[in-house]
C-alpha positions in Angstrom: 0.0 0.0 0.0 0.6 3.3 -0.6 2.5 5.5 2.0 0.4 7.5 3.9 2.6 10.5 3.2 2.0 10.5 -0.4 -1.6 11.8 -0.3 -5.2 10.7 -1.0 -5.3 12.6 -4.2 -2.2 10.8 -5.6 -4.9 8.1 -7.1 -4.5 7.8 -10.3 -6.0 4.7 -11.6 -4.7 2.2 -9.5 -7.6 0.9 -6.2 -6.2 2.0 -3.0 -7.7 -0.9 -1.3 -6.7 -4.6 -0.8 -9.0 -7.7 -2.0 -10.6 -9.8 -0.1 -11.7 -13.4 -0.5 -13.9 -15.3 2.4 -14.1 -19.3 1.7 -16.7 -21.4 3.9 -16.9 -18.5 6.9 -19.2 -20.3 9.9 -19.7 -18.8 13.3 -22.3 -20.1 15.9 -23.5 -18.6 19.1 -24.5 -21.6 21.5 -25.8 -24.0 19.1 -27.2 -21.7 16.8 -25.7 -21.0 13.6 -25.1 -17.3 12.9 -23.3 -17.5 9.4 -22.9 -20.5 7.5 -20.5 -21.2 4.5 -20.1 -17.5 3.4 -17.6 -17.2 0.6 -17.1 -14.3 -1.2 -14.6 -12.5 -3.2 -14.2 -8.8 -3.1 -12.0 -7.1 -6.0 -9.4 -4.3 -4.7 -11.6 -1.1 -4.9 -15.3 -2.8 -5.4 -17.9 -1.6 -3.3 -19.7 -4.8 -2.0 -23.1 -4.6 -0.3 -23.9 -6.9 2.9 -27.8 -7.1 2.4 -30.3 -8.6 3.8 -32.8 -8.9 7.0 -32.4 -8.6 10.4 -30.9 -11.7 11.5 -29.4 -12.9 8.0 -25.8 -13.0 9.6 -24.3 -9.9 7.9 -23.1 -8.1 10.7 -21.8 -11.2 11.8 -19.8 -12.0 8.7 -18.4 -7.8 8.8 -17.1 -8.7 12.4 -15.5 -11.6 11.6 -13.8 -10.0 8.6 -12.9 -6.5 11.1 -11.5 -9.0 13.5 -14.1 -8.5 16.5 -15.6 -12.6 16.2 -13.0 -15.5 15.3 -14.8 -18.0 12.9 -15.7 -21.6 13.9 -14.4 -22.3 10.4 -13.3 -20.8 7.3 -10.6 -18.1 6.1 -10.9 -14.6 5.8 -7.5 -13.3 3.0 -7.6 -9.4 3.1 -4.3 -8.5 0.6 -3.7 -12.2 -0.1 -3.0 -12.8 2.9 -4.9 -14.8 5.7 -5.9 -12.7 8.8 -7.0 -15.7 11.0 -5.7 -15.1 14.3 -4.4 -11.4 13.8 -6.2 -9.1 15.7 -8.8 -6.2 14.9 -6.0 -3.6 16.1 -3.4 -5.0 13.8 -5.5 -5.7 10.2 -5.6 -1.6 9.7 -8.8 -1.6 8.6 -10.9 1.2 8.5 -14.2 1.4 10.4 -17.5 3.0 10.2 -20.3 3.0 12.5 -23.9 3.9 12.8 -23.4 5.8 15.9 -20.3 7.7 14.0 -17.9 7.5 17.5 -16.6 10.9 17.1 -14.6 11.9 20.7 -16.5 14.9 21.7 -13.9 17.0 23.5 -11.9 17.0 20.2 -12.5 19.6 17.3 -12.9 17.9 13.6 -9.7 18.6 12.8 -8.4 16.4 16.1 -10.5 13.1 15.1 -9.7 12.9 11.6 -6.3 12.9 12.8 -6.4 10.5 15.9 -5.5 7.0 14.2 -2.7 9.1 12.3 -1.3 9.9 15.4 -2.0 6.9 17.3 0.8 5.8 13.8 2.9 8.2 15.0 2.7 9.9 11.6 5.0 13.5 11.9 3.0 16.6 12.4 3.3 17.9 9.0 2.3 14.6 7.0 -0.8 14.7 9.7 -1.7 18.7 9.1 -1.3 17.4 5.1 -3.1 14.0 4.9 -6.4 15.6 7.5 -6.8 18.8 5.5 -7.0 16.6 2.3 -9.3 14.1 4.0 -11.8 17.0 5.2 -11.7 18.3 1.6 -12.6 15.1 -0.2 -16.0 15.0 1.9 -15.9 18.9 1.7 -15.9 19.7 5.6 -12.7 21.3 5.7 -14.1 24.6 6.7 -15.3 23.0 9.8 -11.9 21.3 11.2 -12.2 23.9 14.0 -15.7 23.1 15.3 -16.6 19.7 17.9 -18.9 17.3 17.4 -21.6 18.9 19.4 -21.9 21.6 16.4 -22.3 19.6 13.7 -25.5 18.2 12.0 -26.1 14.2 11.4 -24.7 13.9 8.3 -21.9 15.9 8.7 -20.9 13.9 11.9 -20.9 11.0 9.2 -18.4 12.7 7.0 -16.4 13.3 9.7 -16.1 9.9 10.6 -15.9 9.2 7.2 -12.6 11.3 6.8 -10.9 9.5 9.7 -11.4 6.2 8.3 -10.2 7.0 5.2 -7.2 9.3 6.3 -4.5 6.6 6.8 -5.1 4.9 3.3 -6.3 1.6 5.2 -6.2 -1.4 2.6 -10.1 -2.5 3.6 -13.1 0.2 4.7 -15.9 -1.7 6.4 -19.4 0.2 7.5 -22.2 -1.2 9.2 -25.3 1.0 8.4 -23.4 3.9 8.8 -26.5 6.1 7.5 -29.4 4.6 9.4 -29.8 7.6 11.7 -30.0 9.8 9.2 -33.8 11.1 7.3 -34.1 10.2 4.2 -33.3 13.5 2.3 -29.8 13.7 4.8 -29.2 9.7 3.7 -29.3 10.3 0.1 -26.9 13.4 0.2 -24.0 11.5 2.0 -25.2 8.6 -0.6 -23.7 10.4 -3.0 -20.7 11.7 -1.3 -19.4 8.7 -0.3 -20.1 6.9 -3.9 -18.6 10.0 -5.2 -15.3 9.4 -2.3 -14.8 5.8 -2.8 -15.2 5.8 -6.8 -12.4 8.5 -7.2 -9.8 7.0 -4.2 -10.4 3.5 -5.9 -11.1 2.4 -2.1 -12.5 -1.6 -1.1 -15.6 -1.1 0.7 -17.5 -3.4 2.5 -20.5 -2.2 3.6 -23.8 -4.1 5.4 -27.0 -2.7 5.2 -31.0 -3.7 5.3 -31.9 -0.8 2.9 -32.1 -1.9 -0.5 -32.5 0.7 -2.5 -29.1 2.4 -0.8 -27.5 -1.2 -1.6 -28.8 -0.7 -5.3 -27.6 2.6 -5.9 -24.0 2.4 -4.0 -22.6 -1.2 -4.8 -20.8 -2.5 -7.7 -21.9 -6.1 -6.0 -24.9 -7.1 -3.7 -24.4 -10.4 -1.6 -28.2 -10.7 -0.4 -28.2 -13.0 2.6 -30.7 -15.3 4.4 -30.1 -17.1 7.2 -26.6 -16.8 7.3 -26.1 -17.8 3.9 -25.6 -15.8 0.7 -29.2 -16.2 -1.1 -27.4 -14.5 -4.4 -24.4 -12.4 -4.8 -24.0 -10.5 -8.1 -24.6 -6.8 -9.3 -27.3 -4.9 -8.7 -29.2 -5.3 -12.4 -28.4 -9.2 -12.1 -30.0 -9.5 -8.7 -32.8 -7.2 -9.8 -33.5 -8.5 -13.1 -32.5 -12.2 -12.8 -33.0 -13.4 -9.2 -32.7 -17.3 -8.5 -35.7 -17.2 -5.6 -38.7 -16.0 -4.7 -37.2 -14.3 -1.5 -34.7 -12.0 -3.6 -37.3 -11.0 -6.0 -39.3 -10.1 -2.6 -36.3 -8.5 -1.0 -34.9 -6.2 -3.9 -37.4 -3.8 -5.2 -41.2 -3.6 -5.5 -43.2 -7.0 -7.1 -46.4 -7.8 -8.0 -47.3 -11.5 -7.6 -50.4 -13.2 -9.8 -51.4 -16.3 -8.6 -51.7 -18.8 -11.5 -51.9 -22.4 -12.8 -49.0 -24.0 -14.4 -49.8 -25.1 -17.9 -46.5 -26.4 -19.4 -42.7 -25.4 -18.1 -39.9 -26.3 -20.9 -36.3 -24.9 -19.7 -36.5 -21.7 -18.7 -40.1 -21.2 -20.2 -43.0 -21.7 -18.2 -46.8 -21.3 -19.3 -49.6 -20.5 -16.7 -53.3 -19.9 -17.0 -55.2 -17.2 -14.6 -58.4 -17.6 -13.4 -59.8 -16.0 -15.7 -58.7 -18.7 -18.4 -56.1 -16.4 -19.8 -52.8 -17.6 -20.8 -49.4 -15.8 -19.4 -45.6 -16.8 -20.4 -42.4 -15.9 -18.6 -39.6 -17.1 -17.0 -39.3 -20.1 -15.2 -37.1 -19.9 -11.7 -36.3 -23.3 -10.3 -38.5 -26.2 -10.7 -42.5 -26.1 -11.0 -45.3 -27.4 -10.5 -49.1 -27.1 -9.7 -49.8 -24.0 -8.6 -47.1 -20.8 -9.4 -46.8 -17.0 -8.4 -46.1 -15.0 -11.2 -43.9 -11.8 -10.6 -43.9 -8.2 -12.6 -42.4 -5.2 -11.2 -44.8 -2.4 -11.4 -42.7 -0.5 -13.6 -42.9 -3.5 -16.3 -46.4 -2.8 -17.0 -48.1 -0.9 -19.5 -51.6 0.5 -18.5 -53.7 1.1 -21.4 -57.7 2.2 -21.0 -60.1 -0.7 -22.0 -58.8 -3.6 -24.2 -56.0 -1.4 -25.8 -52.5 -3.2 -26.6 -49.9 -1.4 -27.1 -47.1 -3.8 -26.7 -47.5 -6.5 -29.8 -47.4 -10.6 -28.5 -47.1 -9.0 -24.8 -48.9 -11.2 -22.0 -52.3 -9.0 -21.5 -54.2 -9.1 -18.1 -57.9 -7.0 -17.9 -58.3 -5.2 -15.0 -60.3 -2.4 -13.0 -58.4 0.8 -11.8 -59.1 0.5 -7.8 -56.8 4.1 -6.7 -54.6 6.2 -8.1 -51.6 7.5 -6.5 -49.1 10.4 -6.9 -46.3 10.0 -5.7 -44.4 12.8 -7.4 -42.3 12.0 -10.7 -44.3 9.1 -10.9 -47.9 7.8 -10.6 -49.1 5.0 -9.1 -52.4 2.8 -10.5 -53.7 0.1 -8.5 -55.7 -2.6 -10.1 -57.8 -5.5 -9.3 -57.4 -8.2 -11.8 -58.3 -12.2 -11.5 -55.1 -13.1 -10.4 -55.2 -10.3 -7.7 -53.8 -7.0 -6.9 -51.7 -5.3 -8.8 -49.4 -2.0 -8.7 -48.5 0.0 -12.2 -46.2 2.7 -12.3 -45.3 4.8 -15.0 -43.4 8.0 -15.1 -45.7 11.7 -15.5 -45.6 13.7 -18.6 -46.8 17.0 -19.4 -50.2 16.9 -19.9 -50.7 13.4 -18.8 -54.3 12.9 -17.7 -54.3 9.8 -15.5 -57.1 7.0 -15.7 -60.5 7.7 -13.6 -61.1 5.2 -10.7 -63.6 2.6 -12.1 -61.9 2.2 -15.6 -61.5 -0.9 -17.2 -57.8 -1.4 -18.7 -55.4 -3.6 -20.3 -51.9 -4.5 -18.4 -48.9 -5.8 -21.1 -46.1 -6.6 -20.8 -43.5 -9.0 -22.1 -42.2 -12.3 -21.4 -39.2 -11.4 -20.6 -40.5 -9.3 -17.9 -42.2 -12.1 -16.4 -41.0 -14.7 -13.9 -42.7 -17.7 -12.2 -41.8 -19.6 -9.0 -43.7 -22.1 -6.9 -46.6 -20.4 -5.2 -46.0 -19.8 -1.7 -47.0 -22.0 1.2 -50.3 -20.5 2.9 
């Protein structure tokens, strides 16, 4: 790694941070199993997302990769090397918390620069490096103030900055931005996509928020039970999940109840109550009775028996509400397989559908996946 003395602006092309490869990670806590065979492999400056429910074991795995829980079994390699064994104080990772830890008798300036002096890093390298770490998240103009005079989310730069300041080989976060509102949580969204893209740093980050895992990670490792349901980017996991509990957990779905006609491969036919016919995607192995899933935003809403899309599925249905939800609108619909949810962006001019009318959903195979129905 680079010395710390060179700067975090000297990047240039190259990741700052280390890789990091987990193989078969298990930890238990009195019989019960925590994580179970985790293995992962995280490229030197990729931004991987721990996702998942509370409970799924991804805190878990980030403690046992920080160095804060040995594994029963398994290997955690940070910088092709194995860190079994080596404690959290000596991997040099850097840390970020939900509660941010900021020491509130010191000004900005004073924590940003703590683990560089803790290093013993010579004042001038220290005045250098923190000045440069308080501009990258923009703060500099506050190294002077405590704590105690800052707002939420510029507490969380702040603690940003001192992770970051020392040029560790491996930055882990555990839902660093769940105190934050929503507006607050988007802003230092950005910033730190905008941070970690131009120092090339490995992140590791876990959080339950999916959409913040969708819009910061270059990979998503959803987990369920202490194993990795599906690890891949965010379009993969979004537009190709392998189970009905990712296509649950990552964004909004609509599911049809249905009858399974004929599956071939990865094409599956299935009849509605109605008697009409739908094709998509077939995701695992079926039988019987299936749940067919479309995202909202995959279906066209056209007044009466209108098509628009030519050899789509069609479904009729009956506008139940309308909703505005700002840059978008919102249709709910009653069909024969059940409930469903359209949305579709607002243009000028647009006059949405009156509750009460009749309509025709499309949309395309493609767009279209079936698993096993749920258990009841």
């Amino acid at each position: 790694m680079t010395a710390i003395g060179q700067g975090l602006s000297d990047y240039r092309g190259e990741p700052l941070g280390a890789s990091v490869r987990l193989t078969n990670l298990e930890r238990n806590y009195n019989g019960v199993r925590a994580v179970e065979d985790v293995s992962l492999t995280v490229e030197a400056g990729e931004f991987l997302s721990l996702l998942g429910p509370s409970g799924s074991g991804k805190t878990t795995t980030l403690k046992m990769i920080a160095g804060f829980e040995d594994p029963d079994r398994g290997n955690v390699v940070i910088g092709g090397r194995s860190v079994i064994g080596v404690s959290a104080s000596r991997r040099n990772l850097g840390m970020v918390f939900q509660n941010y830890a900021l020491f509130p008798h010191m000004t900005v300036f004073e924590n940003v620069a703590f683990p560089l002096k803790m290093r013993k890093q010579p004042r001038g390298a220290i005045r250098d490096a923190v000045h440069e770490a308080l501009s990258l998240v923009r703060l500099e103009h506050l190294a002077a103030r405590k704590p105690a005079e800052l707002s939420g989310g510029q507490q969380q730069r702040v603690a940003f900055a001192r992770a970051v300041v020392f040029r560790p080989p491996l930055l882990l976060m555990d839902e660093p931005l769940g105190a934050l509102d929503r507006k607050l949580r988007e802003e230092v969204q950005h910033e730190l996509k905008r941070v970690q893209k131009r120092l090339g740093l490995t992140v590791i980050y876990v959080t339950h928020d999916q959409q913040e895992a969708l819009f910061l990670s270059d990979t998503i490792a959803l987990m369920e039970n202490g194993r990795i349901a599906q690890a891949g980017s965010p379009p993969e996991l979004y537009e190709k999940p392998n189970s009905r509990f990712v296509a649950e957990f990552l964004g909004e779905s609509n599911f049809i109840s249905g009858a399974l006609i004929e599956s071939s491969g990865d094409r599956a036919v299935a009849t509605l109550p109605d008697g009409s016919s739908i094709v998509g995607r077939a995701i695992g192995q079926l039988e019987g009775a299936v749940d067919i899933l479309v995202r909202p935003e995959k279906l066209d809403v056209a007044a009466g028996e209108t098509i628009r899309q030519a050899g789509a599925n069609r479904i009729a249905g009956c506008v139940e509400m309308v909703n505005f939800l700002g840059s978008e609108l919102e249709y709910e619909i009653r069909t024969s397989g059940g409930a469903l949810a359209a949305r579709s962006y607002l243009r000028s001019g647009f006059a949405p559908l009156p509750t009460g009318s009749p309509v025709t959903l499309s949309f395309s195979s493609a767009d279209c996946m079936m698993f096993s129905a749920a258990r009841k």
